[in-house]
C-alpha positions as CSV (number, residue, x, y, z in Angstrom):
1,X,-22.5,-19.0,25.1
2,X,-23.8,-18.0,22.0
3,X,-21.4,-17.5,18.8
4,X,-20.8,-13.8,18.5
5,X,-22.4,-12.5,15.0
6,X,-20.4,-9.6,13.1
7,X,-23.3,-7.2,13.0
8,X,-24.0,-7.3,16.6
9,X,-19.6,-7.3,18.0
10,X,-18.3,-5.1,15.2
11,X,-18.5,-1.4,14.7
12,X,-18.2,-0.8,11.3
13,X,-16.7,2.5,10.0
14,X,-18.4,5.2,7.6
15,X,-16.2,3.8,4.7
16,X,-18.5,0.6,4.8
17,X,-22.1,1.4,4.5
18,X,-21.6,5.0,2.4
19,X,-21.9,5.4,-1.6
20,X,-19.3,8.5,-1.0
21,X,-16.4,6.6,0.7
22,X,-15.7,3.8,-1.5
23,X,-12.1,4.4,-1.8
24,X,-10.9,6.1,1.0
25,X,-7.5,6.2,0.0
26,X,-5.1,8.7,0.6
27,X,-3.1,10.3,-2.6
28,X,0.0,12.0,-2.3
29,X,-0.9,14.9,-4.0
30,X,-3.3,15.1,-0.9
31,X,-0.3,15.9,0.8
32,X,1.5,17.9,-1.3
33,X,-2.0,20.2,-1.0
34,X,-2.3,19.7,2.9
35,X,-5.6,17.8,2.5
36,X,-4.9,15.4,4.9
37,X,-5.7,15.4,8.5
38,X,-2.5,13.9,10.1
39,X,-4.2,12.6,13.4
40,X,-7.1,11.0,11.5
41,X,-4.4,9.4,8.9
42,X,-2.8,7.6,11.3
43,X,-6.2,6.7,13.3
44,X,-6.9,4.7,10.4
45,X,-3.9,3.5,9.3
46,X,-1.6,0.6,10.9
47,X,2.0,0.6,11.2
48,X,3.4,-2.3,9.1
49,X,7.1,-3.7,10.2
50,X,8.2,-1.7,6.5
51,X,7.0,1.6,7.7
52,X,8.3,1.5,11.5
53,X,11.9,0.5,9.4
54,X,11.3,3.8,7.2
55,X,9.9,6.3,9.7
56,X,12.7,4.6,12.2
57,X,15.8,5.2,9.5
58,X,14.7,8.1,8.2
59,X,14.5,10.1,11.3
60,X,17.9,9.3,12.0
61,X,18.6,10.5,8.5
62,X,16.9,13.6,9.4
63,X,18.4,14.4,12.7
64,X,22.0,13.9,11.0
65,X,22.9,10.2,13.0
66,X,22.5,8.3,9.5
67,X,24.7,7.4,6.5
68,X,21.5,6.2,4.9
69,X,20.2,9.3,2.6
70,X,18.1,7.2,0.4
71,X,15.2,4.4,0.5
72,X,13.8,2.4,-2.4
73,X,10.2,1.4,-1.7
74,X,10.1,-2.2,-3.5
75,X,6.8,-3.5,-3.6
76,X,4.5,-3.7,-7.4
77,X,0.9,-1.2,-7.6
78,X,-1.0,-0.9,-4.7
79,X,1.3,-2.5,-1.9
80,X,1.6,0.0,0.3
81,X,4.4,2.9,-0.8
82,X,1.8,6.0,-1.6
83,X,0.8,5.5,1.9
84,X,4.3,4.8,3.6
85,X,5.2,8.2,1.9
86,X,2.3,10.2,3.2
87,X,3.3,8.8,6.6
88,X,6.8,9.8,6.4
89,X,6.1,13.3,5.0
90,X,3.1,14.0,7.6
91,X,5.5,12.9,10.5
92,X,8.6,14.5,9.4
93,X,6.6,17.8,8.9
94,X,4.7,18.2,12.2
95,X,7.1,17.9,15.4
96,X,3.7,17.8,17.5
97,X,2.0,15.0,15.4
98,X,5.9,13.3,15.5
99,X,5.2,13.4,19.7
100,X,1.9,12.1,19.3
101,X,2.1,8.8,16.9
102,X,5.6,8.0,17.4
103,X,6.9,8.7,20.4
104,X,9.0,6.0,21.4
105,X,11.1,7.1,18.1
106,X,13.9,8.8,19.7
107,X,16.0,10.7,16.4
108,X,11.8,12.1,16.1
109,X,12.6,14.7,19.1
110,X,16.2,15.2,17.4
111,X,15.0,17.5,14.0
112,X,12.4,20.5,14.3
113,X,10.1,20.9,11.0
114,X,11.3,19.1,8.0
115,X,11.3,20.9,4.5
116,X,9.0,18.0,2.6
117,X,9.1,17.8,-1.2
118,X,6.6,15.7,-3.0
119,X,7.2,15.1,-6.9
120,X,4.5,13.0,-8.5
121,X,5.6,11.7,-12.0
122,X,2.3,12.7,-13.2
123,X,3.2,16.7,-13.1
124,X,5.3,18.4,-15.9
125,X,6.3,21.2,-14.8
126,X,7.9,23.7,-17.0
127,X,11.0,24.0,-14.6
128,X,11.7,20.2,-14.8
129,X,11.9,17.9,-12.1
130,X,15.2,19.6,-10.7
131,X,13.7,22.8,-10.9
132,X,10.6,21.7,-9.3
133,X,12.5,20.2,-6.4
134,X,14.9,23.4,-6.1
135,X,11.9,26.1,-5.9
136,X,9.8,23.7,-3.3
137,X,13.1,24.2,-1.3
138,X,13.3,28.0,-1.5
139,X,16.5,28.2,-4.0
140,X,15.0,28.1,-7.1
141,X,17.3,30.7,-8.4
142,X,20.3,27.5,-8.3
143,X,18.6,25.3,-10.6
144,X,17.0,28.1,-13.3
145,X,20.0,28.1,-15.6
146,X,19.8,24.2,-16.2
147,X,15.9,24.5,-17.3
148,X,14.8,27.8,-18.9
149,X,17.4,28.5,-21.5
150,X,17.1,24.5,-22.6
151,X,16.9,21.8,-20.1
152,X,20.8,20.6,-19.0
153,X,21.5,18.4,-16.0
154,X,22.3,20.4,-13.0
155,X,25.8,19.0,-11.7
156,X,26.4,17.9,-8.1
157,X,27.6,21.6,-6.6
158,X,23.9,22.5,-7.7
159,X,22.1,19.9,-5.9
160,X,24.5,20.0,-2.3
161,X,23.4,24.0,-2.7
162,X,19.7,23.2,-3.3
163,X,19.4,20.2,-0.4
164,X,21.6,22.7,1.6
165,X,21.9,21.8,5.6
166,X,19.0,21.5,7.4
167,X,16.3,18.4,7.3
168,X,15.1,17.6,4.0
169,X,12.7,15.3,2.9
170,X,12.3,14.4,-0.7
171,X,10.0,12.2,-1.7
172,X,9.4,10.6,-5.4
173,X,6.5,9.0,-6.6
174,X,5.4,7.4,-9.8
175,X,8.7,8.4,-11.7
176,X,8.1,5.8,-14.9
177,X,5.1,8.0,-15.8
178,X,7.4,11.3,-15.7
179,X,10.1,9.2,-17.7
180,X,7.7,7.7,-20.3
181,X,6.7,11.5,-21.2
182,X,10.6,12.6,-20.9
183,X,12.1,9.9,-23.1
184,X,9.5,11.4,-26.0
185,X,11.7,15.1,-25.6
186,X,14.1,15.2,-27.5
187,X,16.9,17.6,-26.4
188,X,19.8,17.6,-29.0
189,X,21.5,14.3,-29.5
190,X,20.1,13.2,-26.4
191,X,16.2,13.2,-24.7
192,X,15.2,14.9,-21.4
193,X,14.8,11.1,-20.2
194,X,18.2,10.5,-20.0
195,X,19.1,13.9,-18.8
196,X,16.3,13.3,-15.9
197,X,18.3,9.9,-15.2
198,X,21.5,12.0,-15.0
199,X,19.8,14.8,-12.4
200,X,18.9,12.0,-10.3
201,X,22.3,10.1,-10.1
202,X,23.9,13.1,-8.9
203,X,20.7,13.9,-6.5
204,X,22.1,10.3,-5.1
205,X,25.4,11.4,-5.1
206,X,25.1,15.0,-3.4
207,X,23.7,12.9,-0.5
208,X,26.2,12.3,1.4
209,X,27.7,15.9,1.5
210,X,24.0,16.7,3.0
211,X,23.8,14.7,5.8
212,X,20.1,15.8,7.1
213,X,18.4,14.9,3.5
214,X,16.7,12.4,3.2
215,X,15.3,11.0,-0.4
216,X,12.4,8.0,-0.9
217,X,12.0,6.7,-4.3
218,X,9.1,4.2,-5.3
219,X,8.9,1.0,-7.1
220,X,9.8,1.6,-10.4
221,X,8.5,-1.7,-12.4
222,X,5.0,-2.0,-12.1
223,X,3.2,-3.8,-14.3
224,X,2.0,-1.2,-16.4
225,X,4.9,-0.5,-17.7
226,X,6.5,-3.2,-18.4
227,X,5.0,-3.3,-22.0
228,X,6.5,0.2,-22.5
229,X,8.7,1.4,-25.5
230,X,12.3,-0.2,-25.1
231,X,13.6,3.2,-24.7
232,X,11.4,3.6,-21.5
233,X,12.7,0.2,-20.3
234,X,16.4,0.8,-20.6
235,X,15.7,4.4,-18.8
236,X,14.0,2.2,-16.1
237,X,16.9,-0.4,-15.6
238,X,19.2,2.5,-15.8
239,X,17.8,4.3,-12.9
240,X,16.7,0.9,-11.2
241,X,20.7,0.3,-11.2
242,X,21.1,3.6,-9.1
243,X,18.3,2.7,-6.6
244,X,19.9,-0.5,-6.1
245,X,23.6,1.4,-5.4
246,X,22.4,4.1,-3.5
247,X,19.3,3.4,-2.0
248,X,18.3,1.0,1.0
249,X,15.1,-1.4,-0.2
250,X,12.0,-1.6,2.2
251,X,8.9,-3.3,1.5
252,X,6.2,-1.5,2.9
253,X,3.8,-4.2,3.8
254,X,4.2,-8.3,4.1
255,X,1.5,-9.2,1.4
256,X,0.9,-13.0,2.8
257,X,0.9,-12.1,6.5
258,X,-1.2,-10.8,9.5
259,X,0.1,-6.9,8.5
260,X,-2.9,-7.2,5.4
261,X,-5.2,-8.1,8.3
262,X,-4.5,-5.0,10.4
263,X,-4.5,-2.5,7.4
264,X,-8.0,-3.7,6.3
265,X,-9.0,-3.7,9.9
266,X,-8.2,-0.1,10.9
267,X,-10.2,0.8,7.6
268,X,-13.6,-1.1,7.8
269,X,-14.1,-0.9,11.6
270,X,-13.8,1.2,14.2
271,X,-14.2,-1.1,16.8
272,X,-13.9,-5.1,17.4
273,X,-15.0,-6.8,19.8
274,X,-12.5,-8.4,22.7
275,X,-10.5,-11.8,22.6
276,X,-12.8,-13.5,24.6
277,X,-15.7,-13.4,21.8
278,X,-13.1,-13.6,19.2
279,X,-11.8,-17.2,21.0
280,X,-15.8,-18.4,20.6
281,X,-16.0,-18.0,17.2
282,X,-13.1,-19.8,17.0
283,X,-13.5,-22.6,18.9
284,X,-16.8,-22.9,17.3
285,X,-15.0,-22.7,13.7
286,X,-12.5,-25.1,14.8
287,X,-15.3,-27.7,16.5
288,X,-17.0,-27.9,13.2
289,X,-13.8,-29.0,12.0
290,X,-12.8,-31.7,14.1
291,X,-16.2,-32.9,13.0
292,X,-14.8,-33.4,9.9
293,X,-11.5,-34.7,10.5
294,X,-13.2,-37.7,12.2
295,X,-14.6,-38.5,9.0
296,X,-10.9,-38.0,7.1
297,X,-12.8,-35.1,4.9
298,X,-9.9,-32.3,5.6
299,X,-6.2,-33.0,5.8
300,X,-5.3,-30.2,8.3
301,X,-5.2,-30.3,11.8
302,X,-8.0,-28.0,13.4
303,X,-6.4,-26.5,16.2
304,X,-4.5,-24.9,13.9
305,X,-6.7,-22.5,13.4
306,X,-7.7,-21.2,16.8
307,X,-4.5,-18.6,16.0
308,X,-6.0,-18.1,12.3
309,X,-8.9,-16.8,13.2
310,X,-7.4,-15.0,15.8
311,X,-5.7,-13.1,13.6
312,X,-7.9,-12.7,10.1
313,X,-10.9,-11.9,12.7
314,X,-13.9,-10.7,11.6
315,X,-12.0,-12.7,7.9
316,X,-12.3,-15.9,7.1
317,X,-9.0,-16.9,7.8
318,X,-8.4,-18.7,4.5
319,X,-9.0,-15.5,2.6
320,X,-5.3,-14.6,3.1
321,X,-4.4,-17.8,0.7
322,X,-7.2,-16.9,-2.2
323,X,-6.2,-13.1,-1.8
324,X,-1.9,-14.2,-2.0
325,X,-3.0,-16.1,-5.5
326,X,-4.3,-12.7,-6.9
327,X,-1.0,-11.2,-6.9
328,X,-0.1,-13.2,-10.1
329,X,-2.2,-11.5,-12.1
330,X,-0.1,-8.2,-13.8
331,X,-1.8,-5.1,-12.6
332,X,-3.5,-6.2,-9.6
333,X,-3.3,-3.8,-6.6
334,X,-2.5,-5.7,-3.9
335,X,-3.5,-3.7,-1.0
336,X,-5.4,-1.2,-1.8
337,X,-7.5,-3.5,-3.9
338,X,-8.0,-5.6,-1.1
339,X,-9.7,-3.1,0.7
340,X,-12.3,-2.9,-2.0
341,X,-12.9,-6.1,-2.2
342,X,-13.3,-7.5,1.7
343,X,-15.6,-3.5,1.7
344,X,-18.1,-5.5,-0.5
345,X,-17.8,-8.6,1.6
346,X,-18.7,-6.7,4.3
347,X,-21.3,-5.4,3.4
348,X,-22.7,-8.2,1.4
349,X,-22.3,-10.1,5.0
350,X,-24.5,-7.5,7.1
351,X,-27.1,-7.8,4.0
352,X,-27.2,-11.4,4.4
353,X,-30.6,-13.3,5.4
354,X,-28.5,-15.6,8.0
355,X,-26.2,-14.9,11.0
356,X,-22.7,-14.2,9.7
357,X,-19.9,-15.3,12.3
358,X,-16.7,-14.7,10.3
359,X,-17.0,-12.6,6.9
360,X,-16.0,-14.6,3.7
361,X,-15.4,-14.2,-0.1
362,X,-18.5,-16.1,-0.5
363,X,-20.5,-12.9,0.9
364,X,-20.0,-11.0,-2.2
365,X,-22.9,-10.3,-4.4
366,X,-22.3,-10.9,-7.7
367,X,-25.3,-10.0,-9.1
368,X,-23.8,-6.0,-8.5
369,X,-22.2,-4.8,-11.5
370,X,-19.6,-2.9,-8.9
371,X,-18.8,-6.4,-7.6
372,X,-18.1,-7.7,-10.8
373,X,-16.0,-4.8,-12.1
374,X,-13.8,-5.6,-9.0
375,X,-13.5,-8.7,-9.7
376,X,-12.7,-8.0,-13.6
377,X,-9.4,-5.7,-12.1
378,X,-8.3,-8.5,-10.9
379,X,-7.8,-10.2,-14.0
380,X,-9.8,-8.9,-17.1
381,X,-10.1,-12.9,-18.1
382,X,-11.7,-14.0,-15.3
383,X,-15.3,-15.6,-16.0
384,X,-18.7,-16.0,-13.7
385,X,-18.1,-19.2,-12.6
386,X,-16.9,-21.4,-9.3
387,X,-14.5,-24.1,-9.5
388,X,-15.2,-27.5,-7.9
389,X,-15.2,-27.1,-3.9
390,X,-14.7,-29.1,-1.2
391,X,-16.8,-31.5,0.6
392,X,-15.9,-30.0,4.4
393,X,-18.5,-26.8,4.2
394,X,-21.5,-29.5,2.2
395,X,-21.3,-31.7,4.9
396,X,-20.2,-30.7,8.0
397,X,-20.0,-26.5,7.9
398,X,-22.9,-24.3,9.0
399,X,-23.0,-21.9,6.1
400,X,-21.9,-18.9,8.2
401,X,-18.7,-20.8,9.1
402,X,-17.8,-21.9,5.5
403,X,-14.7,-21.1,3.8
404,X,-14.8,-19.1,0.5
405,X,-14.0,-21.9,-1.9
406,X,-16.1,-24.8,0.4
407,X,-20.0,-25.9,-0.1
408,X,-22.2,-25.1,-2.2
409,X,-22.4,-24.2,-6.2
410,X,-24.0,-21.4,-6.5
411,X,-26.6,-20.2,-9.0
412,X,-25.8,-19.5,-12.0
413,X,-25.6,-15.8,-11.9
414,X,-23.8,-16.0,-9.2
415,X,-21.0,-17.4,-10.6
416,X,-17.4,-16.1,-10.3
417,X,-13.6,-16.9,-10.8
């Protein structure tokens, strides 16, 4: 049986091969505007173990069966928490789409239509953050004397009457950007920073006289601001000490795991081909290896990776370890730069001259200036160059089966990282 080749198994989808789709992902003031089409979200989305433990948790919140009121999204830039949020908010929204996704969720069937609020630290509203939270939940009138005479922090009677009985989903994203342009506002001895910090402790602490609201918060030390003023950073640890109280921590998706797999699946294909073809290419992959091990040119044992590919298919399984040592560099986006990346491999593997069988680092071009940029995100230090590489892929590797960092060097234009 011939070895399966990626252009002939794999359905790719539109996001792949068009100019227009290169990002593809989601925002959540996409959902705050109703711009996103539920039923196609979650089409192309996978459930990662963090966002079944969210959705899970916080529909008991929601149907009133849960102490828990709060959830603290941990993971650094692009790891998963704008989409975990847009998932929450669709499915808390739409009993219908609730039936239809998550079915097996039983406190889903237990709460009607959620009230969903979605605060993006990027907005400054003239109403403040409290006031912005209070009209999106129909009782503006509660919150106007603590913003339009002179902004004061509402007190914890005005949040229990704003959250009020029924489901209530509050969701807060990117709050250092909102607190880096409070902290510069000065309101008597004090700034609206620290007055923001004080509406949200007692947001925290109104929660458990609601008990159908529900409030996620995202990670609130990414790299980008950890160079901020020292005013911003005691603001952060100050409301990072609340989160860690009062709020239950879920990582939204295992970085080093098969979960990164799944999401980049669901995005660049819409279909793969069954476990039977997927079991050639491995066994293939993993003959070529035992050809080397005879020879005492690879320390691992071969089998091993019957289950790799198994999982990374149509990946080159050891892109998971390459991709894991980008997440030391500050700024790097994790998933959502991931997607990016193995989008370029992709397609530089269908525009290849050979037969591709499994889809590598190695197929990016980096003679594209978008290639290179992509790779520049990663770290802006990174040079056009390859380190030394290993002896397996030059000796006993077709090149289709290669590993990223094995065989050849390349020329020199082609150099990278």
């Amino acid at each position: 049986m011939p070895i399966p080749i990626v252009r002939d198994v794999c359905v790719l989808s539109p996001m792949v091969t068009s100019e227009g789709l290169v990002e593809q992902v989601a925002q959540i003031d996409d959902l705050a505007q109703d711009r996103i089409d539920g039923r196609e979200f979650f089409r192309r989305n996978h459930f990662t173990d963090g966002l079944q433990r969210l959705i899970g948790r916080g529909f008991e919140r929601l149907a009133g069966r849960s102490e828990d009121g709060a959830f603290y999204l941990t993971q650094a830039m692009g790891g998963g928490k704008t989409h975990s949020l847009i998932a929450f908010g669709l499915l808390a929204a739409d009993p219908e789409l609730r039936r239809e996704v998550v079915p097996r969720i039983p406190a889903g069937a237990e709460f009607g239509v959620a009230k969903v609020v979605i605060f993006n630290g990027h907005q400054n509203p003239d109403n403040l953050l409290w006031g912005f939270i209070a009209e999106r939940l129909g009782r503006g009138e509660v919150m106007t004397p603590f913003w339009r005479s002179g902004a004061r922090t509402p007190g914890l009677d005005e949040w229990v009457a704003v959250l009020g009985e029924g489901p209530v989903l509050i969701l807060l994203d990117e709050l250092p950007s909102y607190l880096e342009m409070a902290q510069g506002e000065p309101v008597g001895n004090s700034t609206l920073g620290d007055l923001t910090i004080g509406a949200l402790e007692r947001l925290f602490n109104a929660l458990p006289r609601c008990p159908r609201a529900c409030v996620v918060v995202t990670n609130l030390k990414d790299d980008v601001y950890l160079e901020g003023t020292r005013q911003l950073q005691t603001l952060i640890e100050n409301l990072t000490k609340q989160y860690d109280r009062q709020a239950q921590p879920i990582t939204p998706v295992q970085q080093n795991s098969g979960e990164v797999y799944e999401i980049v699946r669901k995005r660049l294909f819409d279909q793969l081909p069954g476990t039977d073809k997927i079991d050639a290419v491995a066994r293939a992959y993993v003959a070529a290896l035992q050809k080397a091990k005879r020879v005492d040119t690879i320390p691992t044992t071969p089998e091993i990776y019957i289950e790799r590919v198994r999982e990374s298919y149509p990946f080159h399984p050891s892109i998971r370890d390459i991709v894991a040592r980008f997440a030391e560099n500050r700024g790097y986006q994790k998933t959502r730069a991931l997607i990016r990346l193995l989008r370029m491999a992709v397609r530089g593997a269908l525009a290849a001259e050979r037969d591709v069988f499994l889809v590598g680092l190695q197929h990016l071009d980096f003679n594209d200036p978008a290639t290179t940029e992509e790779i520049r995100k990663i770290n802006p230090g990174f040079r056009m160059r390859f380190p030394a590489m290993s002896p397996i892929a030059a000796t006993h590797l077709p090149r289709e089966l290669q590993p990223p960092t094995a065989g050849r060097r390349p020329r020199q234009s082609q150099r990278c990282c």
